[in-house]
N, C-alpha and C positions, 0 to 999 in steps of 0.2 A: 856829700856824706863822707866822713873821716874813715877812715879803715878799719878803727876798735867798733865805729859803732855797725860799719856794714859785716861784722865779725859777730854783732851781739844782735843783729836781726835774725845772721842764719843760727844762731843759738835759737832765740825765743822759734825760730819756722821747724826746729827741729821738736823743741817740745809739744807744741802748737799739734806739729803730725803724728806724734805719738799720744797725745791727749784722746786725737779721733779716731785714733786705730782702737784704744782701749774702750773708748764707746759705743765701737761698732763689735768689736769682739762680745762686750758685755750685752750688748744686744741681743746677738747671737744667740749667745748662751739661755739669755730668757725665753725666747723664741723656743728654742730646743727645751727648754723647763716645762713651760705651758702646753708642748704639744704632747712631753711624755705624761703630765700629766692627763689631759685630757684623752690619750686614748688610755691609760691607768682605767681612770673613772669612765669612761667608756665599756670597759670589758668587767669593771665592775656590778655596773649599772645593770647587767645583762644576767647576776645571778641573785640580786634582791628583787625583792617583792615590792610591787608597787605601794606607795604607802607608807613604807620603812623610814620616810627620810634621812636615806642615807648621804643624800648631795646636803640636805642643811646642813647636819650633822660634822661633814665634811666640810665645808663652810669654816663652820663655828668652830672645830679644833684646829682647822690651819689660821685661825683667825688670831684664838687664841696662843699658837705654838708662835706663827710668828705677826704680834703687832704688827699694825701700817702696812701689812703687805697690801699691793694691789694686786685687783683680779681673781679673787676667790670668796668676792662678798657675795650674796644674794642682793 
């Protein structure tokens, strides 16, 4: 291997590793999204009424606010 292209390997290994740094970081983040939610609607959950549908309700506006999201379908 010539020298520009073992030059343009460590280029693409360098993008390469910060591709999966940002997917792990983004992971993260979701991970910490879902849990704040879920104790949110946990300590929620604790001052309605049984009955209320307050989890569909909660469903269907984040459903609505944001399209496509995963994880907050019924």
């Amino acid at each position: 291997m010539d020298e520009i292209a073992k030059t343009f390997t460590k280029v693409v290994a360098i993008i390469e590793n910060a591709k999966k740094n940002a997917y792990r970081k983004v992971n993260e983040e979701l991970i910490h999204m879902y849990w704040c939610v879920g104790q949110f609607i946990s300590e929620e959950a604790k001052t309605v009424s049984y009955g209320d549908s307050f989890i569909d309700e909660l469903s269907r506006y984040i459903q609505d606010t944001f399209p496509g999201i995963k994880g907050f379908n019924l």
